[in-house]
N, C-alpha and C positions, 0 to 999 in steps of 0.2 A: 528698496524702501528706505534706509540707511542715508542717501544719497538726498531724499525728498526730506529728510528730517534735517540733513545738516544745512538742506536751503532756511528750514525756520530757523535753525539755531544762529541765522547767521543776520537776522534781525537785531538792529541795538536792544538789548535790555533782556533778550531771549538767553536762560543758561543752560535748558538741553529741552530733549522733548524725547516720548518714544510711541507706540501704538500696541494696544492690547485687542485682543480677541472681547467677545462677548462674555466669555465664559472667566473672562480674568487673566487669560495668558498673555503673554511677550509674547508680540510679534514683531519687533523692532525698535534697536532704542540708539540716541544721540547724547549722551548724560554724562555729566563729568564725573572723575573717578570716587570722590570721596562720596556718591550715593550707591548703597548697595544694590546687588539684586534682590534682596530681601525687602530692603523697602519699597522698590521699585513694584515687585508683586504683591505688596501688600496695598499698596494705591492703586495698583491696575484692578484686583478683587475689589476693591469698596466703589471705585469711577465704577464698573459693572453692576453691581451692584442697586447704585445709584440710579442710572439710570435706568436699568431695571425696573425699578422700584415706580418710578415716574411714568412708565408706560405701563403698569400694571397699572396703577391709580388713574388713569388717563389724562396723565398731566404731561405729554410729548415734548419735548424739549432740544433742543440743537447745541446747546453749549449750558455750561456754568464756568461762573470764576469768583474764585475763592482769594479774598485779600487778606494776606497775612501782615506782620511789623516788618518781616523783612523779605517778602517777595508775593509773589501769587499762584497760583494754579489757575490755568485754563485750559477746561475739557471740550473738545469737539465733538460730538455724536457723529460717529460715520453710520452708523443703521447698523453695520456688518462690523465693528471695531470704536474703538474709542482713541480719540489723539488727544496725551496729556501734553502740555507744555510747562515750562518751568518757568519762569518771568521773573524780571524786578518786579516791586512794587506800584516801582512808576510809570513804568510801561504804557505807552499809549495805545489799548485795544484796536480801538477803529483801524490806528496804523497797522497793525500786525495781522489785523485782517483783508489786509489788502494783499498779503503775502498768502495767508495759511489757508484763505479760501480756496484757490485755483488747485494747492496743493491737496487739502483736504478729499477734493475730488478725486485728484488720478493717487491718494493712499486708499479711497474706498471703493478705486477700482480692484486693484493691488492685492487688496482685502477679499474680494469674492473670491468665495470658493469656486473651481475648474468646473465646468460642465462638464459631466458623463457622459463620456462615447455609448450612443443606444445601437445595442446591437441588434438586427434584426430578429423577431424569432423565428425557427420554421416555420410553414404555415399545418394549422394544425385544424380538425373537422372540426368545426362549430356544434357545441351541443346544443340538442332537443330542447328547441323552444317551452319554454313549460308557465302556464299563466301563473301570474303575479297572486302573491297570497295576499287575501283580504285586507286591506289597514288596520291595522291596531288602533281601536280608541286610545287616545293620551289621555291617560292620568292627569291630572292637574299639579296635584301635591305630592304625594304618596310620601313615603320611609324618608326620603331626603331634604325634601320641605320641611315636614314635621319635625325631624331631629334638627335639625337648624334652628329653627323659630324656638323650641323647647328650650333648646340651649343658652340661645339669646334672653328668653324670658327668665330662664334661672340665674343667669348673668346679671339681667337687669334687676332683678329683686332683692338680690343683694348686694349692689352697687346699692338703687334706694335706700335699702334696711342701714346701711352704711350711713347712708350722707342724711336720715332720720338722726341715731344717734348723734354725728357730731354735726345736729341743728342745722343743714344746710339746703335749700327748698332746690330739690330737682323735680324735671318734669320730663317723662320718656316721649321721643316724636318717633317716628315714622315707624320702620319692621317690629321692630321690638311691640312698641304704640299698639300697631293694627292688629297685631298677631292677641295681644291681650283683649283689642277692644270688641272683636269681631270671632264670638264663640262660633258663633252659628255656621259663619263660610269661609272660616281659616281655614279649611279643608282643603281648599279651592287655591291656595297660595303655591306659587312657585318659590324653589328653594333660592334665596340671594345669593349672589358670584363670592359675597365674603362674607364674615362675622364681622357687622356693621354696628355700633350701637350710636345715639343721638341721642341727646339731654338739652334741657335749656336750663338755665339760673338768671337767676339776679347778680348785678355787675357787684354787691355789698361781699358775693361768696367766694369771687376771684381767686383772693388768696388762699381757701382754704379747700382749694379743688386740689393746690400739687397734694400735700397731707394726706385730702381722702382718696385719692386713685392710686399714689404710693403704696398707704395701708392697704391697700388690696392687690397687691404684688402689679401696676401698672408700670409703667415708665413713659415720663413728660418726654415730648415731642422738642427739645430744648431749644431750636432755631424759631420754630412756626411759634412755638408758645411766647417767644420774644418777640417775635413780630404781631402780631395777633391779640395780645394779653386782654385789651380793651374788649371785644368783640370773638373770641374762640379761641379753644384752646385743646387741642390734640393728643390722646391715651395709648398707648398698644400696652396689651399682655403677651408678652410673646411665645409662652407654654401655651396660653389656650387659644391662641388668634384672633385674638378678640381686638377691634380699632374702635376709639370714642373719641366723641367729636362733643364737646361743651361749646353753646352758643352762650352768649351772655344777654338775656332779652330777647334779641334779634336772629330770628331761622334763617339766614341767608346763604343762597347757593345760589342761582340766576337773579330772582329777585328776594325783595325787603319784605322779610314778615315779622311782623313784631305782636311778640308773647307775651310783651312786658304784664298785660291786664288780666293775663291767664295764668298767672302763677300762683294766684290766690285761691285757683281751686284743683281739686286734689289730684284730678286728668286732666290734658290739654283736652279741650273738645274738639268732636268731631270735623267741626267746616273748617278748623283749626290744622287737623293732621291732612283733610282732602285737601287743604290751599299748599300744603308742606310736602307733598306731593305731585303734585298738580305743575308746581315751579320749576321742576326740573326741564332744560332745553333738551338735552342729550339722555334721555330716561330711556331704564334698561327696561325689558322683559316684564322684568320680577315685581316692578315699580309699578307697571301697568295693570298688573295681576292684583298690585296690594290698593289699588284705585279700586277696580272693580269690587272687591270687595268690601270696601267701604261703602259704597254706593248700595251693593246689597244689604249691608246687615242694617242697616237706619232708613225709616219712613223719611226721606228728604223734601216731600212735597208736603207735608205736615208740618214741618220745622220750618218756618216762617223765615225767623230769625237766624237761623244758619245759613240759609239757601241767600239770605239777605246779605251775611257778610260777606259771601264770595262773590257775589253778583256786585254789590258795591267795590270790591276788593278791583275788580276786572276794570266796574265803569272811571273808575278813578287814573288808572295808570295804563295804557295802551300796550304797555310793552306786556306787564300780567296776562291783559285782555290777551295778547297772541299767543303767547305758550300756552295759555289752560284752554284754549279753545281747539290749538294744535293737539293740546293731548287730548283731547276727549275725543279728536275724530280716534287717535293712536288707541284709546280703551276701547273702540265700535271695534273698531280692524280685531282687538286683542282677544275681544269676545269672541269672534261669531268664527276664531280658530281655535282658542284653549279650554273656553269654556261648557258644559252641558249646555244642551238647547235651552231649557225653561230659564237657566241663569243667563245666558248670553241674551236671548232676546230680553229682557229685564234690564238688564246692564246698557244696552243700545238704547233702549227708552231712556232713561234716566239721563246717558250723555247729551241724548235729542233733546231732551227737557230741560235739562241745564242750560244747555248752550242755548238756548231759545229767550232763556230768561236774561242771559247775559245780552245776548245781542240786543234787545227789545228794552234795554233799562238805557235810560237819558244817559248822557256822558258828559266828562264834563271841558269845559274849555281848553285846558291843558292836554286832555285825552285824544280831542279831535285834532288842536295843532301838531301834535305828534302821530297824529294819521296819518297828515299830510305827507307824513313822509316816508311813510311806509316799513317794509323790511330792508330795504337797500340801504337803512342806516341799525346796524347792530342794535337790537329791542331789550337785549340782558348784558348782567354780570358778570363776568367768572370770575370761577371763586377762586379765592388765594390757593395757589400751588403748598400741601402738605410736603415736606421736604421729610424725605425717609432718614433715621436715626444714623444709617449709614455714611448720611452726607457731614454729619458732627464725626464721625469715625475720619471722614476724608481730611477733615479740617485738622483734628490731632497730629494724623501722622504728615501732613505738609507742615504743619509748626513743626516738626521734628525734623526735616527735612532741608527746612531755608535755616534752623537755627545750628544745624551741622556745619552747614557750608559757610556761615560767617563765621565759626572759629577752626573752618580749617585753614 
């Protein structure tokens, strides 16, 4: 492996390289003397880490690079290993990709772990067929949902109670949102993969979000919050696991939802949290379970005016129009397997009834020339890549690292 590192090192502007494990370890390195092993394992832990971090969030990624004053980091994802390189600053990527690519492959070949010799077992008497025991009804919710959402909601109330006193108008959206607004069939919720929370403000409170998530033992997202500042700005508590996501006006994850006219009252409303919802391309489980219940706990064929924003919402913008109508088949499917029978056929109506309304409402000029062209042309957003607190960790210790080796 030694051998394939010192073909990169020998790139103009390349000054070593090495490859770590997943887990953070050396698995081979090319690096000149005056870098330790100590730093060297301390950037193979954080590149891991990182990327880690990125597939966990499902933000999948193949490379980063890091530009320092006096040189760069460029990380490889091998899936099974990571390839650091050391670079000038001025380095021309594209070119050194013409090298590290080919290579890249046969280090994560390099990288897998050996197949296990399967040894046969004896053959041994097949045991007494014995019928299958009954299926267990699923629970919807039970001890794990509830202690999640609980936690969320005590979390959220005291963030609010917080940003009341230092005067700062927050508005809770999605898990947090439904779990408070939906007494009646919170029951019926699936526990979320993490401790999520979501806020909107007004753009005038920006500055005064680092202060109030500080004051509450938070820690600013310090890369995404400089890039983002205008439009969101990213929390972690890292004792209680808690992630907050401040929009500024605008909900946006696939498509554009704008809160701005909703701040004035004391909850987002409801057709508000179902559109907030609803917009997800790639929506989990949990997401689908916190739909349905929406649609349960509120008379929506009564609500005039609600049923009217969404439906307007869809007729306006084709790309909306296809994710909420993709999810509402994804809420039938989610019913009529997680749900009770009397809530699941309920839940199916209401999707039917929805989508009947959207589809049946005029559209507008804009909507249909974008018809035209169907899905074969990308219909959403994605949303900016959250870069984990790790990847500011990675960035210290490479300034540590180029500023050694120009005064050695």
């Amino acid at each position: 492996m030694e051998s394939l590192l010192k073909e990169i090192n020998a790139v103009l502007g390349v000054q070593g390289s090495f490859v770590c494990y997943p887990d953070g370890s050396l698995a081979a390195k090319a690096v000149p003397s005056h870098i330790s092993d100590e730093q060297l394992n301390l950037v193979a832990r954080i590149a891991a880490q990182t990327f880690q971090a990125l597939e966990v969030s499902r933000r999948r990624t193949d490379e980063a690079d890091l530009v320092f004053e006096q040189g760069r980091l460029v990380l490889k994802n091998l899936r099974n290993g990571i390839l650091v390189i050391l670079c000038a600053r001025t380095i021309s990527v594209p070119l050194l990709n013409l090298t590290v690519t080919p290579i890249s492959k046969r280090l994560a070949a390099e990288l897998k772990p050996p197949k296990e010799t399967v040894v046969a077992a004896p053959p041994v008497a097949a045991p007494p067929v014995e019928a299958p025991p009954p299926p267990t009804p699923r629970v919807a919710a039970g001890t794990a949902a509830t202690t999640v959402y609980t936690e969320l909601e005590q979390e959220t109330r005291q963030i609010l109670e917080a940003a009341r006193q230092a005067q700062v108008t927050l508005r809770v959206l999605n898990s947090a949102a439904i779990w408070m607004s939906c007494p009646n069939y919170r029951h019926l919720l699936l526990p979320p993969d993490k401790k999520f929370l979501e806020f909107v403000t007004a753009p005038i409170h920006r500055d005064q979000l680092v202060n109030l998530f500080e004051g509450l033992g938070y820690q600013g997202n310090y890369t995404f919050n400089a890039l983002h500042a205008d439009s969101q700005q990213h929390y972690v508590h890292s004792q209680r696991g808690v992630s907050v996501d401040v929009f500024l006006n605008v909900f946006k994850v696939n498509h554009r939802l704008d809160l701005s006219a909703m701040l004035t009252r004391p909850m987002i409303p409801k057709e508000a949290l179902l559109l907030a919802r609803l917009q997800y391309v790639e929506i989990e489980p949990y997401m689908l379970g916190e739909i349905g219940v929406l649609l349960l706990e509120f008379d929506w064929k009564s609500d005039t005016a609600a049923v009217a924003t969404i439906v307007q919402t869809c007729a306006e913008d084709w790309g909306w129009y296809k994710t909420v109508t993709l999810n509402l088949e994804k809420v039938t499917h989610f019913a009529q397997s997680n749900l009770p029978a009397a809530e699941s056929k309920r839940v199916i109506e209401l999707c039917d009834w929805l989508a009947q309304q959207i589809n049946n409402a005029p559209k507008t000029l804009r909507w249909q020339m974008r018809a035209q062209l169907g899905d074969g042309v990308r219909w959403y957003d994605t949303p900016p890549v959250r870069y984990p607190s790790t990847l500011d960790a990675l960035r210290h210790v490479g300034f540590q690292i180029f500023s050694r080796g120009r005064s050695a």
